[in-house]
gemmi code that builds the backbone of each chain (N, CA, C; Angstrom):
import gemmi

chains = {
    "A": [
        ("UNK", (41.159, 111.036, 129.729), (41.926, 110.341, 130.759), (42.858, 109.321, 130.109)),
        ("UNK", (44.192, 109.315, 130.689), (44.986, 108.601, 130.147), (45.896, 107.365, 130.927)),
        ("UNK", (45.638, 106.148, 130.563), (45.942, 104.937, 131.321), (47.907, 104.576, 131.131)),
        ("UNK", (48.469, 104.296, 131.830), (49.852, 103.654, 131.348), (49.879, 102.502, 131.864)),
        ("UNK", (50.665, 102.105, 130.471), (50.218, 100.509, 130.506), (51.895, 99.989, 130.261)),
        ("UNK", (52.705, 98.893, 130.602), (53.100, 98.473, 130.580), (54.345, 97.711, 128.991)),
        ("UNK", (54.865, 98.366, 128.516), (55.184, 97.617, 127.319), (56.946, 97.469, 126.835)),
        ("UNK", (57.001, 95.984, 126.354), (58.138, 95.189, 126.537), (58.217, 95.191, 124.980)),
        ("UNK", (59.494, 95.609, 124.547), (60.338, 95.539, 123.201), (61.000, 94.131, 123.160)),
        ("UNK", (61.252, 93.283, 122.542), (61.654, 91.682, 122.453), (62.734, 92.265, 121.298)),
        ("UNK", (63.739, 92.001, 121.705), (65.046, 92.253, 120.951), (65.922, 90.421, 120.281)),
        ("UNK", (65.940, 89.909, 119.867), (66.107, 88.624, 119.677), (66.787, 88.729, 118.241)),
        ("UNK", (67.461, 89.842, 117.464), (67.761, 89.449, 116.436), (69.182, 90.404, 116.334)),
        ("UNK", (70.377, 89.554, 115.806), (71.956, 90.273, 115.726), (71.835, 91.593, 115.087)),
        ("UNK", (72.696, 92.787, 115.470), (72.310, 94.008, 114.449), (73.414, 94.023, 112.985)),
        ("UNK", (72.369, 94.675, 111.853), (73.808, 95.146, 110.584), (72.737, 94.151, 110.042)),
        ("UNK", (73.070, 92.397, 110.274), (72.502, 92.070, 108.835), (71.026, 92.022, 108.668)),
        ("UNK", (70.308, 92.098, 109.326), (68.673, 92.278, 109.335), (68.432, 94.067, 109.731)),
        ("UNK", (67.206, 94.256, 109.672), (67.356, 95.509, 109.718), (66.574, 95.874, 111.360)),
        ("UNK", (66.289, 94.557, 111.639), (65.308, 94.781, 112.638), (65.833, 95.274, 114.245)),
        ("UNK", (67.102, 95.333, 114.405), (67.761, 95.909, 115.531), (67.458, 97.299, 115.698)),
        ("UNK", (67.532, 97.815, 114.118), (67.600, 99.402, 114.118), (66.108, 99.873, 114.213)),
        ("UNK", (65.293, 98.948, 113.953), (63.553, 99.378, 113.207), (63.042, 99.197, 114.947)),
        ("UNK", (63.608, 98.334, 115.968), (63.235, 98.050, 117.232), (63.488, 99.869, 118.074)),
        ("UNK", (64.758, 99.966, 117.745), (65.572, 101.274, 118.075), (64.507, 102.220, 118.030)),
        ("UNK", (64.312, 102.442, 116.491), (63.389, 103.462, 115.887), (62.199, 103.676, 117.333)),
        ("UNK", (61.110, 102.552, 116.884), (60.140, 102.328, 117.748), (60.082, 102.617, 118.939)),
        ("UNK", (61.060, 102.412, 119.535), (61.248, 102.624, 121.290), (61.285, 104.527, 121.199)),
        ("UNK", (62.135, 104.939, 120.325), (62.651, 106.288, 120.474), (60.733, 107.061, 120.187)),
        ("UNK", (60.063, 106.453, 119.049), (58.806, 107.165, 118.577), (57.780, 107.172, 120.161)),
        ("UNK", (58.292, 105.671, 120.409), (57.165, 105.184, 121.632), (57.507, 105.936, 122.718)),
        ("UNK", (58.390, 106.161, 123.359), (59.202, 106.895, 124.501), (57.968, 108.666, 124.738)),
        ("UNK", (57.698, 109.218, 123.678), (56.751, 110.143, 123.407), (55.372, 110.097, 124.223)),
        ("UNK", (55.097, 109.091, 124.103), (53.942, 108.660, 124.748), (53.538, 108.109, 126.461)),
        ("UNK", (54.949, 108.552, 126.786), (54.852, 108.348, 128.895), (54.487, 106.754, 129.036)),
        ("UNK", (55.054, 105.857, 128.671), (54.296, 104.799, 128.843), (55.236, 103.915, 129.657)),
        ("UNK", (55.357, 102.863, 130.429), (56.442, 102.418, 131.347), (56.729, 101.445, 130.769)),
        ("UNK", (58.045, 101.828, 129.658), (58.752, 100.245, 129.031), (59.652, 99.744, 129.133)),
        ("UNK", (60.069, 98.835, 128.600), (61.434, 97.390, 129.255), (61.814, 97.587, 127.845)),
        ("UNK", (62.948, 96.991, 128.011), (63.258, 96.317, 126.481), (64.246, 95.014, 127.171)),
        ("UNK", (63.758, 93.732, 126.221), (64.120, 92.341, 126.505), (65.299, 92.002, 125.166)),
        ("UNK", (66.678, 91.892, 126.040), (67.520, 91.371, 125.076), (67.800, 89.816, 125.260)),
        ("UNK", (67.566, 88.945, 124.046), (67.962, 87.731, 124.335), (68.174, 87.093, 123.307)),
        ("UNK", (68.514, 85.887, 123.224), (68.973, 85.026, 121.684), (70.239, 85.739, 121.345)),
        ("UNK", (70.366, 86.227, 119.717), (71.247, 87.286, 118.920), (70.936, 88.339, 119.365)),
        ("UNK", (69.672, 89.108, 120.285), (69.595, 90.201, 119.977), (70.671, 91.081, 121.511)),
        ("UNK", (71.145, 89.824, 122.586), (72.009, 90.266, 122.958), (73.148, 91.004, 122.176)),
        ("UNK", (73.496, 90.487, 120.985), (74.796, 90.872, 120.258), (74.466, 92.637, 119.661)),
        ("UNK", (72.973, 93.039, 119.954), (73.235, 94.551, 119.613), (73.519, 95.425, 120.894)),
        ("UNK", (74.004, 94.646, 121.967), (74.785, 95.925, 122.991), (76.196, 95.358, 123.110)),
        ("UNK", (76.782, 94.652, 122.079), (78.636, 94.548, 122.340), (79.136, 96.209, 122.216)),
        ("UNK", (80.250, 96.126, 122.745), (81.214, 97.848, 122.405), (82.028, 97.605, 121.959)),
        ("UNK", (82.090, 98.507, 121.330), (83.706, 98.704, 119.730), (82.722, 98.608, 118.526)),
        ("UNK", (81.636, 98.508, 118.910), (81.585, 98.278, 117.514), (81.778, 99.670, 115.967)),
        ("UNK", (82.204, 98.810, 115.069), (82.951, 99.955, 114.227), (82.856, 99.700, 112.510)),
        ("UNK", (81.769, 99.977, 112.197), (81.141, 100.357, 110.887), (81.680, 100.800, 109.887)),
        ("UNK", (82.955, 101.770, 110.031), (83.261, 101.935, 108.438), (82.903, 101.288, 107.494)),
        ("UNK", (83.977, 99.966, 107.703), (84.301, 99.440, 106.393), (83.112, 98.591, 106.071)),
        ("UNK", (81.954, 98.301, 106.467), (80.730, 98.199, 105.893), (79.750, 98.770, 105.363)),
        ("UNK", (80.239, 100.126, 105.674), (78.925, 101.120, 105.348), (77.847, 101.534, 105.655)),
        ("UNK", (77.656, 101.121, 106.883), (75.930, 100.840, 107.648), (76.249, 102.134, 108.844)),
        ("UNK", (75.371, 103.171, 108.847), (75.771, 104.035, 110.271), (75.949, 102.426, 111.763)),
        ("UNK", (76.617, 102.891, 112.630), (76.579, 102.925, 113.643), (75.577, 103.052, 114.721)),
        ("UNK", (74.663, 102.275, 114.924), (73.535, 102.998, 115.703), (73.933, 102.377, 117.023)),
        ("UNK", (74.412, 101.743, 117.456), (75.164, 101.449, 118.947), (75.125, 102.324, 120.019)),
        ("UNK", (75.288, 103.760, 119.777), (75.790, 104.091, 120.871), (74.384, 105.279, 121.271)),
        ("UNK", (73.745, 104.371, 120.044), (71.706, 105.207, 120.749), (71.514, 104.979, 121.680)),
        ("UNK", (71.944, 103.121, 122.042), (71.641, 102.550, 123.634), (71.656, 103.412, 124.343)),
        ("UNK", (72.381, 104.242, 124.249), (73.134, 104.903, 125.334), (72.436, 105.933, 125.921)),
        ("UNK", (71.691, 106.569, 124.477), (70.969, 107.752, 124.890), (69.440, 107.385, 125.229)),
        ("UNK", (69.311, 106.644, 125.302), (67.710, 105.865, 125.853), (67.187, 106.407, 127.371)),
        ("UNK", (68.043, 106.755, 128.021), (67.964, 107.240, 129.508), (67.123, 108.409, 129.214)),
        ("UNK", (67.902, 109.465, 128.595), (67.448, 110.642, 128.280), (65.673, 110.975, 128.173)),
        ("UNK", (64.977, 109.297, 127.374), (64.216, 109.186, 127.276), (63.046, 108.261, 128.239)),
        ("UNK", (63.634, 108.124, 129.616), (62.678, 107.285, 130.703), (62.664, 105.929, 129.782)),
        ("UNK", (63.786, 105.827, 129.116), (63.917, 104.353, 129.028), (65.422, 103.714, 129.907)),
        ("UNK", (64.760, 102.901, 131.272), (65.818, 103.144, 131.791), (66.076, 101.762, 132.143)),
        ("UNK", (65.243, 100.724, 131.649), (65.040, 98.913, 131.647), (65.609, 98.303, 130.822)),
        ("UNK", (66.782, 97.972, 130.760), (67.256, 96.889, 129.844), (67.419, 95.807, 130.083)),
        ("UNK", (66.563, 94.691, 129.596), (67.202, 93.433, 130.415), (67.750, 92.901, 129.549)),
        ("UNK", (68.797, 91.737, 130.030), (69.552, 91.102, 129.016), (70.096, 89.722, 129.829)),
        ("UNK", (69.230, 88.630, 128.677), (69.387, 87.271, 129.494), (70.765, 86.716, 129.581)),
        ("UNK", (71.037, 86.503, 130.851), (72.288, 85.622, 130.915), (72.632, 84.393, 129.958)),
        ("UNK", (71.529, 83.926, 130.267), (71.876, 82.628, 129.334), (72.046, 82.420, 127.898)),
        ("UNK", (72.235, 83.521, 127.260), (71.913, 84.023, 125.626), (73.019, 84.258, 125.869)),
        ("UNK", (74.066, 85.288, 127.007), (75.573, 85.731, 126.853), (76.056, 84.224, 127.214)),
        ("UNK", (76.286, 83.787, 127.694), (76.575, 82.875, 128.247), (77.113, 81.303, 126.962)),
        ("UNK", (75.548, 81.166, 126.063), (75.588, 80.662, 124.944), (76.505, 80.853, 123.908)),
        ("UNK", (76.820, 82.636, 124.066), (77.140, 82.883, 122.931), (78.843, 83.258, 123.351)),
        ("UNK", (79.669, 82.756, 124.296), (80.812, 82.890, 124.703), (81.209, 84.690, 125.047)),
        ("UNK", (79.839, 85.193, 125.680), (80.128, 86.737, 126.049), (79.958, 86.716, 127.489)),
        ("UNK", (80.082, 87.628, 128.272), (79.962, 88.670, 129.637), (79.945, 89.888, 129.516)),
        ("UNK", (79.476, 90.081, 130.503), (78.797, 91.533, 130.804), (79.719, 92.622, 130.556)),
        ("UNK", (80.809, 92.106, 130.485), (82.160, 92.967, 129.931), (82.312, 93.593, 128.815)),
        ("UNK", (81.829, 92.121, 127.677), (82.095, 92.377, 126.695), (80.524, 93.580, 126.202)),
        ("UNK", (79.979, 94.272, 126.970), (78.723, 95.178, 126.561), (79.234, 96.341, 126.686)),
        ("UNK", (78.897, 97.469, 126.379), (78.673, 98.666, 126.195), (77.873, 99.102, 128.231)),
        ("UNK", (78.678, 99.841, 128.716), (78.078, 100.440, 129.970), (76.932, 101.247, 129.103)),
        ("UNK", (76.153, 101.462, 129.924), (75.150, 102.177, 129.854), (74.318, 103.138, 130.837)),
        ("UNK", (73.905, 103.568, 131.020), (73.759, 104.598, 132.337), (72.571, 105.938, 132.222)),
        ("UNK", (71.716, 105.791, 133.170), (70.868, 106.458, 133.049), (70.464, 107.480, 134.342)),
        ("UNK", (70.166, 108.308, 134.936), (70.531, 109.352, 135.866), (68.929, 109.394, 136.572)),
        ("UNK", (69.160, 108.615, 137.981), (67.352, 108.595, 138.348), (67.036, 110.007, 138.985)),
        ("UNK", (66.132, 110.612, 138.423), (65.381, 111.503, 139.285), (64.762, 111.533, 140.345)),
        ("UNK", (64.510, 110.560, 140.361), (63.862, 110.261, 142.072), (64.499, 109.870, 143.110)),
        ("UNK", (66.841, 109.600, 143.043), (67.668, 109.648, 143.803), (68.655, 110.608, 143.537)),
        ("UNK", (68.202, 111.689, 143.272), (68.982, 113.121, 143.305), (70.078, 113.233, 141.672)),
        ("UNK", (69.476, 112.667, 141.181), (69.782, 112.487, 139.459), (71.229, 111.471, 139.789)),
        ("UNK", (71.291, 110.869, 140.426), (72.771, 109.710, 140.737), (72.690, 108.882, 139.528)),
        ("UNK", (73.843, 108.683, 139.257), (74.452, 107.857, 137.607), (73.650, 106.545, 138.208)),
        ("UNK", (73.115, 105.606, 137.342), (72.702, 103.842, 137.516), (73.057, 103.144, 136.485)),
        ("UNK", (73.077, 101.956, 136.459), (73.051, 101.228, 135.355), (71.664, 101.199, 134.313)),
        ("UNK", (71.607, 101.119, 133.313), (70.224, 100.881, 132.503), (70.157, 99.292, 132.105)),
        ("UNK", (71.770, 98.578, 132.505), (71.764, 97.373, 131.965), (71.331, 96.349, 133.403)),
        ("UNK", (70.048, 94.927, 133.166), (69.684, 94.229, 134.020), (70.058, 93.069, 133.838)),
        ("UNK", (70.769, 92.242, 134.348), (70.735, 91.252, 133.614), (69.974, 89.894, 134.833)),
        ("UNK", (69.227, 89.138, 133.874), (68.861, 88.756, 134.588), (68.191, 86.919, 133.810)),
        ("UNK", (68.477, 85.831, 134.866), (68.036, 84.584, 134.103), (66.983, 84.629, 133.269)),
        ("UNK", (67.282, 83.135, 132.614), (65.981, 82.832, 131.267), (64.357, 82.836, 131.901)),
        ("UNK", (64.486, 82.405, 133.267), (63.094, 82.179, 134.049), (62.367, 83.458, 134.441)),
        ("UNK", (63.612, 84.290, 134.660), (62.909, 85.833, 135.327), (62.734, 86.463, 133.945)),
        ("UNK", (63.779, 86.588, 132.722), (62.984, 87.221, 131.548), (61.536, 86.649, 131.144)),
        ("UNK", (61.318, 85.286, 131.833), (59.771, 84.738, 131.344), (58.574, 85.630, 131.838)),
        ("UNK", (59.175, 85.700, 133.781), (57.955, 86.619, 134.327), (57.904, 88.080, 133.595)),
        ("UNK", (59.286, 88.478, 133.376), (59.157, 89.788, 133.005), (57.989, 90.212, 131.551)),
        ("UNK", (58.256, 89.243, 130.691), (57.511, 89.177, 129.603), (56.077, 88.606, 129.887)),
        ("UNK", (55.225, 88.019, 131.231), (54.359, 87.439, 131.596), (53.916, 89.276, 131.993)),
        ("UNK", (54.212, 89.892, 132.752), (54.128, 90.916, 133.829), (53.529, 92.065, 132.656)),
        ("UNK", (53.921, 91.978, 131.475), (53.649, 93.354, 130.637), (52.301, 93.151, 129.811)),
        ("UNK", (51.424, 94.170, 129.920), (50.212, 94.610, 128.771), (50.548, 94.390, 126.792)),
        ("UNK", (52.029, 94.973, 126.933), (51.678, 94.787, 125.126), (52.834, 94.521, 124.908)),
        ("UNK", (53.403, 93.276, 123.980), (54.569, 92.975, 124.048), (54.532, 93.555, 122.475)),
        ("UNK", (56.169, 94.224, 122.431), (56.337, 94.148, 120.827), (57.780, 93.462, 120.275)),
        ("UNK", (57.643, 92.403, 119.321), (58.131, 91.596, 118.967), (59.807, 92.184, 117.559)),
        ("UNK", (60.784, 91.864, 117.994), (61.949, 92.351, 116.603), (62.606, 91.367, 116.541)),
    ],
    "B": [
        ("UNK", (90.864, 70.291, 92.686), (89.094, 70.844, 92.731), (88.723, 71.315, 94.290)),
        ("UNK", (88.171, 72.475, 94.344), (87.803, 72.926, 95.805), (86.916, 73.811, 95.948)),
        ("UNK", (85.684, 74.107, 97.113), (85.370, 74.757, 97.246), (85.013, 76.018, 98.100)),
        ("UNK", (84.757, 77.438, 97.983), (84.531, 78.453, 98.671), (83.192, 77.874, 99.007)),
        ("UNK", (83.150, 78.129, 100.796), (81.679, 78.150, 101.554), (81.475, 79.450, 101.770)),
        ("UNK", (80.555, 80.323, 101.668), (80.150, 81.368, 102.268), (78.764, 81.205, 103.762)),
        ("UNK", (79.394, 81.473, 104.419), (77.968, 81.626, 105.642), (77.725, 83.006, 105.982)),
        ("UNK", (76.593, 83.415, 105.758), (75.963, 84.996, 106.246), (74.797, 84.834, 107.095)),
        ("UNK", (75.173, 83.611, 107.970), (73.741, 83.690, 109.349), (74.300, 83.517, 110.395)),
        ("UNK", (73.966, 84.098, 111.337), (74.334, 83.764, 112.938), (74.010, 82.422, 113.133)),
        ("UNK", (75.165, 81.449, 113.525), (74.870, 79.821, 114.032), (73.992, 79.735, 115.002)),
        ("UNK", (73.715, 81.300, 115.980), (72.366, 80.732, 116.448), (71.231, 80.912, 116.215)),
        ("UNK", (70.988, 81.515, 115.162), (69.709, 81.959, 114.743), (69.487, 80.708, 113.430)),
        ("UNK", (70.460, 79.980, 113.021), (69.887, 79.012, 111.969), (71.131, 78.099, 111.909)),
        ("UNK", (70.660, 77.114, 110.842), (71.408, 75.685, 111.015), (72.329, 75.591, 109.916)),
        ("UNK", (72.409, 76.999, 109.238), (73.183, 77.060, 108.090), (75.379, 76.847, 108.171)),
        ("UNK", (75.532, 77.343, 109.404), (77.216, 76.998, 109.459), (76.803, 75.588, 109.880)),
        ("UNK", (76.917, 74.895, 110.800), (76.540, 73.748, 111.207), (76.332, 72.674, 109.662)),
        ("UNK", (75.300, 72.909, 108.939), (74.808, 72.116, 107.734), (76.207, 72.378, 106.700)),
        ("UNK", (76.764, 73.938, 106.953), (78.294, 74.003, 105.929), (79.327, 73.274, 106.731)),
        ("UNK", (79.625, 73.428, 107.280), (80.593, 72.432, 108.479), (80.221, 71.016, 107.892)),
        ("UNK", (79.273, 70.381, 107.858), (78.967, 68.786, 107.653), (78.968, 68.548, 106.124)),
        ("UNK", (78.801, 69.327, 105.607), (79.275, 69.251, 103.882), (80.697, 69.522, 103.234)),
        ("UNK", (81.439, 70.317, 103.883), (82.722, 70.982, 103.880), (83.763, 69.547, 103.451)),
        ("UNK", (84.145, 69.559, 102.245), (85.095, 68.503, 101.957), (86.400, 69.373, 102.581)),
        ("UNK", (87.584, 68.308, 102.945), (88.799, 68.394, 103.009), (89.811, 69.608, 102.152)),
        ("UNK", (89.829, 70.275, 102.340), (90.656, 71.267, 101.425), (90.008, 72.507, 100.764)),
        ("UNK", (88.835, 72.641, 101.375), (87.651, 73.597, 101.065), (88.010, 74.676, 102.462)),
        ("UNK", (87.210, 75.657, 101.395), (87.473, 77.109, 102.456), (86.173, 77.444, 102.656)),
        ("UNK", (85.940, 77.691, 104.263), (84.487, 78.714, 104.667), (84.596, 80.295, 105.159)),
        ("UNK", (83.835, 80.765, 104.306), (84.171, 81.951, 104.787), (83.019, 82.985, 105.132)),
        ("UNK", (83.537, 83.229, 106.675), (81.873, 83.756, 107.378), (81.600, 85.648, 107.270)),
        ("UNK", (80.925, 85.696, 106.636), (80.702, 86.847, 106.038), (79.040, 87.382, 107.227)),
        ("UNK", (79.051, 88.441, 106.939), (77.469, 89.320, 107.708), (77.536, 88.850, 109.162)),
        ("UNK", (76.268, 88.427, 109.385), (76.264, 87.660, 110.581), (76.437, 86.299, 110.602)),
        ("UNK", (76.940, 86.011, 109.977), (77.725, 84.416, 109.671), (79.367, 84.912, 110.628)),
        ("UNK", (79.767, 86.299, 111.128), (81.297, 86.035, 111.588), (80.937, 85.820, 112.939)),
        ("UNK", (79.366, 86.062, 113.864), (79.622, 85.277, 115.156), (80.091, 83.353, 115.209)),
        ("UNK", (79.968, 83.042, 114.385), (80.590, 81.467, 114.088), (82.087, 81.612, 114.595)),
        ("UNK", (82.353, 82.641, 114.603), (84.379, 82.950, 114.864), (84.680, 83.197, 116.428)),
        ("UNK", (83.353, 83.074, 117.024), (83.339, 83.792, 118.288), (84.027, 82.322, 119.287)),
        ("UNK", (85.138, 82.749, 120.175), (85.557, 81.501, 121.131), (84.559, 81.667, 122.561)),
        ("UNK", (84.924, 80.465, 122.984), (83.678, 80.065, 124.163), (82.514, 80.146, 123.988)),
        ("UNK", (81.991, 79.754, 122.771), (80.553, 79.819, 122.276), (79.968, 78.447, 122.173)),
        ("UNK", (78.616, 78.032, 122.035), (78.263, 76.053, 121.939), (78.445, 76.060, 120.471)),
        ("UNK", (79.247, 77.200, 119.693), (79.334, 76.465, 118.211), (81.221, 76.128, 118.040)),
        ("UNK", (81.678, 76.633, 118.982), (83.432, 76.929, 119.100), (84.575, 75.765, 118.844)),
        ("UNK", (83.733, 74.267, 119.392), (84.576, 73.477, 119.648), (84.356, 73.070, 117.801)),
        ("UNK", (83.287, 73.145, 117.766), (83.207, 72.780, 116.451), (83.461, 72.722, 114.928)),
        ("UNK", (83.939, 74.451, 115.315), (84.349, 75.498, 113.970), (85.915, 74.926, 114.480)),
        ("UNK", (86.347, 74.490, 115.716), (87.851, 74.578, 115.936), (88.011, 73.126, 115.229)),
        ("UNK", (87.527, 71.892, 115.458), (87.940, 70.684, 115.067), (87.526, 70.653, 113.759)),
        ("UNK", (86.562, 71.338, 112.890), (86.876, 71.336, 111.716), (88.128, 72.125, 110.726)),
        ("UNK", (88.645, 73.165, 111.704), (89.354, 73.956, 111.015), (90.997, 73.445, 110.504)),
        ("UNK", (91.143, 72.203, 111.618), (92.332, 70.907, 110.983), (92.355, 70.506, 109.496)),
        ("UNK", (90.732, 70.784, 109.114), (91.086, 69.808, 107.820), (90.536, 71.233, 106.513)),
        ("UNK", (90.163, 72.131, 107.308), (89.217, 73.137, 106.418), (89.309, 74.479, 106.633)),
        ("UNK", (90.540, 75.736, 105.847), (90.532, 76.654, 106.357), (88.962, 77.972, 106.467)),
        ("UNK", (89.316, 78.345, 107.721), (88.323, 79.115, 107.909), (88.731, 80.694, 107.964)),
        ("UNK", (87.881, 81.504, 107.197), (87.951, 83.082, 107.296), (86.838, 83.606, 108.051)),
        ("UNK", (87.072, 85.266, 108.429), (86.295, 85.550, 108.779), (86.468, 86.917, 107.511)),
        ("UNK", (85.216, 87.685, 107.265), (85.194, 88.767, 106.934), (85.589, 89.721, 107.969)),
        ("UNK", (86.305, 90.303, 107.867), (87.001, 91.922, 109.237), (86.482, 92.818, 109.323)),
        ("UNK", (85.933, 93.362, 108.119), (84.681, 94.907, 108.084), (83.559, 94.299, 108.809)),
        ("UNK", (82.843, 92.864, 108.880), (81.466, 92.681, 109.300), (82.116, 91.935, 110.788)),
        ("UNK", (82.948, 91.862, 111.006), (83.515, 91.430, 112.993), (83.605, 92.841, 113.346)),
        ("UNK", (84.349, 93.878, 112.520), (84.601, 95.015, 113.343), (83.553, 95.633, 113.865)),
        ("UNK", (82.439, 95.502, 112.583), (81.057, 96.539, 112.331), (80.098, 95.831, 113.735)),
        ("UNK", (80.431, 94.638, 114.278), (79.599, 93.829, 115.283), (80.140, 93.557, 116.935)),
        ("UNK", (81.619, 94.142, 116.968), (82.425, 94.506, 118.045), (83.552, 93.577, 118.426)),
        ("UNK", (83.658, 92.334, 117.531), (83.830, 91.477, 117.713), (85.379, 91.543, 117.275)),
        ("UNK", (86.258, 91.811, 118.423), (87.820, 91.835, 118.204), (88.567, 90.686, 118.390)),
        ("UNK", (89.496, 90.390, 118.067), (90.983, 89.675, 117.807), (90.449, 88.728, 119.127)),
        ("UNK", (90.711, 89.408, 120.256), (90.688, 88.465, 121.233), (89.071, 87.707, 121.760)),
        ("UNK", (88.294, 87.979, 121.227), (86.991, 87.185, 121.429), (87.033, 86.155, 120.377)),
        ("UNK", (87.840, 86.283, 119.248), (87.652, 85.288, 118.328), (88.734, 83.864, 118.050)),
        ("UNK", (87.871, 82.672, 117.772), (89.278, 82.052, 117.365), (90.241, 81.924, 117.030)),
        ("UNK", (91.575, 81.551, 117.332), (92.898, 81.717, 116.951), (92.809, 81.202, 115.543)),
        ("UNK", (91.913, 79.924, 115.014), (92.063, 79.238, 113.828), (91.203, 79.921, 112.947)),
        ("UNK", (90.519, 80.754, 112.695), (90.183, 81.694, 112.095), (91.039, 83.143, 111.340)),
        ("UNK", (90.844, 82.821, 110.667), (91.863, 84.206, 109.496), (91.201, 85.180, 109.173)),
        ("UNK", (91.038, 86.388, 109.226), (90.632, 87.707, 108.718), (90.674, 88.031, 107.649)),
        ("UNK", (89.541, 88.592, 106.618), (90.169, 88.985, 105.168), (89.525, 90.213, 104.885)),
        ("UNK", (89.861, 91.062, 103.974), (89.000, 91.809, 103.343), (88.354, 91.662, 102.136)),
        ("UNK", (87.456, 92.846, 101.914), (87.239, 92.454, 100.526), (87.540, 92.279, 99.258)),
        ("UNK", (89.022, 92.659, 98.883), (90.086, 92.300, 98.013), (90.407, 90.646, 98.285)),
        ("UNK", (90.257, 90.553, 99.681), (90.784, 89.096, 100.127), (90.030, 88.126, 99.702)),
        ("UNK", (88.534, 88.414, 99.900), (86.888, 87.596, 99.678), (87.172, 87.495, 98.059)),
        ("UNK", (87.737, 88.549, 96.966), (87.959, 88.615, 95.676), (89.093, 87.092, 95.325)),
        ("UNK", (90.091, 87.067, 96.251), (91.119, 86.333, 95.738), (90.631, 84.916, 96.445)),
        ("UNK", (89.451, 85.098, 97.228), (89.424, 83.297, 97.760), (88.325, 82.862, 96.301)),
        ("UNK", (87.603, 83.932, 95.927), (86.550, 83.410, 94.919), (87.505, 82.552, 93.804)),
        ("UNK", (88.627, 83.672, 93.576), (89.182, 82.598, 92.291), (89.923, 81.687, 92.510)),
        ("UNK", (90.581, 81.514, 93.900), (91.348, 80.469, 94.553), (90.448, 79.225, 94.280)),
        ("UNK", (89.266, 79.432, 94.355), (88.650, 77.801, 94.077), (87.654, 77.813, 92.956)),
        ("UNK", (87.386, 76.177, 93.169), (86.701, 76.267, 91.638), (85.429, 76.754, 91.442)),
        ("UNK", (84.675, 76.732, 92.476), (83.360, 77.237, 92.829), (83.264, 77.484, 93.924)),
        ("UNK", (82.223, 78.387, 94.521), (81.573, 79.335, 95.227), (79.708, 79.081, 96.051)),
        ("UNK", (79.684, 78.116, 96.647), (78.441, 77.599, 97.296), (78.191, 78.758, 98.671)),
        ("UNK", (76.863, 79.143, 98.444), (76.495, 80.149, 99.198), (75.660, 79.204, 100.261)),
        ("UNK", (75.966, 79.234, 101.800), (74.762, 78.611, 102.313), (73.923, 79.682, 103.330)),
        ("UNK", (72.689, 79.777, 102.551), (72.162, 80.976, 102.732), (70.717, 80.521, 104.193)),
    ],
}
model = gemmi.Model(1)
for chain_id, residues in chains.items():
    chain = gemmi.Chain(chain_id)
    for i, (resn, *xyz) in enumerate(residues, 1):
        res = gemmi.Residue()
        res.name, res.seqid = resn, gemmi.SeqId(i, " ")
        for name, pos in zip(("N", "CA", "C"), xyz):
            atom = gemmi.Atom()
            atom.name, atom.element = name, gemmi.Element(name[0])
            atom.pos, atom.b_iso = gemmi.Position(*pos), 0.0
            res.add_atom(atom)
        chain.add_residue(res)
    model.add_chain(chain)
structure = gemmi.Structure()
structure.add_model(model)
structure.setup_entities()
């Protein structure tokens, strides 16, 4: 018998110069396997891994940006992303990457995957979950 | 006598532009490299700051690590300059030394 439990990805760190944007990525994509009902929490820097344009050549690092995207595919369809982190950091919801995930349970209709939502409600949200994992 | 600042941390994840900003003599260059180029970002709580120092202290940004992070022309400060890495080559010998604040 198999229980589903609740689990929240903590995104808090800029992507390119740490590696931990992409190693968060990884994880969600391995975890997604396992039917389990997860969020992922963007806040601090780690808002800055859903800006768009972003454009890698001339550094050398793949591009992993536009994975966000394909996260739907995988019943990952929760993104939250604190206002007050864009807000801090002289961004809007503009400056992100759309994102979009297709619900099955309203006749596959396009949605947003992006939530955004205050510093107080990312608290409950992170109060509300069984296993938090930390990047 | 002058010196190259390098910053490679996000101003909000550490106190490292901020601590280069307050050391930064008169005629010294900073130049924000990795995640040191959100420091270039306008309407940010670090913006007014990078702007009133940039009167006395030119500021770069690296362009491969803004592009690689999404961060275009118009999100960034006007007083901020773009370079490449030929460019990062010619500020090293432009001054007399090279302080990394890591």
């Amino acid at each position: 018998m198999s229980t589903t439990k609740k689990f929240l990805y903590v995104n808090r760190k800029a992507p390119y110069g740490t590696i931990y944007a992409l190693e968060s990525l990884e994880v969600v994509l391995i975890g997604a396997a396992f039917e389990q009902d997860v969020s992922l929490a963007f806040l601090d820097d780690g808002v800055f891994q859903l800006t768009k344009d972003q454009k890698t050549d001339g550094i050398g690092i793949k591009n992993f940006s536009p994975t966000y995207r394909a996260l739907g595919d995988y019943d990952v369809t929760k993104l939250y992303v604190e206002k007050e982190s864009l807000a801090e950091r002289g961004l809007t919801a503009e400056d992100l990457q759309e994102i979009m995930y297709e619900d099955e349970d309203d006749d596959w209709e396009e949605k947003p995957s992006l939530r955004f939502v205050t510093r107080a409600e990312m608290a409950d949200i992170m109060a509300d979950q069984d296993v938090v994992l930390s990047f | 006598m002058s010196t190259l600042h390098t910053v490679n941390k996000s101003p909000f994840a550490t106190q490292s532009l901020l601590s280069c900003l307050n050391h930064a003599k008169d005629g010294d260059a900073v130049l924000m490299i990795e995640d040191g180029v959100y420091g270039a970002l306008s309407g940010s709580g670090m913006s007014e700051m990078v702007q009133a120092k940039a009167a006395n202290v030119v500021i770069y940004v690296m362009s491969p690590d803004a592009d690689a992070r999404g961060l275009s022309a118009d999100k960034m400060l006007a007083e901020v300059k773009g370079v490449d890495y030929a460019g990062f080559v010619n500020l090293v010998t432009e001054h007399d030394r090279t302080q990394s604040w890591l």
